[in-house]
Residue, then its C-alpha position, 0 to 999 in steps of 0.5 A: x591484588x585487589x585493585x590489579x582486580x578491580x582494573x582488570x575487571x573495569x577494563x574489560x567491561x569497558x572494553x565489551x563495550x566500547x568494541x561492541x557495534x551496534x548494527x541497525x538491521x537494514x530492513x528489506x524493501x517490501x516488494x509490490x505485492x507485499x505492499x499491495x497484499x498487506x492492509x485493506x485499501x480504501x478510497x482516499x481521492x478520485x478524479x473522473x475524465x482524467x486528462x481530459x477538458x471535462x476533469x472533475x474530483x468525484x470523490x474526497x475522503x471525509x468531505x460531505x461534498x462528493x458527487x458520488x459516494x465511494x465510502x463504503x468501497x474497500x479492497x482487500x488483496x490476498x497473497x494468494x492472487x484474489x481479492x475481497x471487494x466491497x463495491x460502492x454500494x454494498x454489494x460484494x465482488x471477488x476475484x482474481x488479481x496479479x502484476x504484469x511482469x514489471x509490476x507497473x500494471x495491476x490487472x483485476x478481474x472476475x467472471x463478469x468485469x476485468x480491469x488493468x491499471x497502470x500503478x504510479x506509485x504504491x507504498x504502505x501508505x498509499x497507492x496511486x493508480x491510472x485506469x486509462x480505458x475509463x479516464x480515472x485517476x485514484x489514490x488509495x490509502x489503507x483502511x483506519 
């Protein structure tokens, strides 16, 4: 009786778990405001005169070789539609943003300046950008 016990038991433990399926939970894509609203972004590369004979690279995260300074601006957008900024210099800006209805244009804007870039490509690890009025191509990353 005791191993008929003992059998059954070992079978149905071993059955728990040779019929129990171990699902890896696929996780939802984030959408592009979820991307864009989670960290702080900060500049990693930017190019001036994008497009044009007169290209130049005015700025690379961590070199000491830029021809401006941009390593103070970061960027926090808010799930609410504004946006904390502090601009190369110091100074503080905030405003409003939002998409486009693609989501392929990311339009900033306050009181005084308004913006609206063509977004190439943004993923929780960078953000691509193309401001075509002023010839400026950029790569953002999230602040460290």
């Amino acid at each position: 009786m005791n191993k008929n016990l003992l059998l059954v038991c070992a079978l149905t433990v071993l059955s728990f778990y040779s019929c129990r399926k171990c699902y890896d939970i696929p996780q939802k894509p984030k959408g592009k405001t979820e991307l864009l609203t989670g960290p702080t972004w900060v500049y990693d590369t930017i190019y001036r005169y994008w497009g044009l004979p007169k290209q130049s690279t005015i700025y690379i995260k961590g070199s000491d070789n830029n021809a401006e300074d941009w390593s103070l601006e970061e960027v926090k957008f808010n799930k609410d539609g504004t946006f904390n900024e502090v601009l190369p210099n110091g100074g503080l800006r905030n405003g409003w943003w939002y998409f486009n209805n693609d989501s392929t244009h990311l339009i900033t804007y306050d009181y005084q300046f308004s913006n609206d870039a063509t977004i190439e490509s943004l993923t929780d690890k960078q953000m691509k950008f193309l401001d075509e009025i002023n010839h400026v191509r950029a790569v953002m990353v999230p602040k460290e």
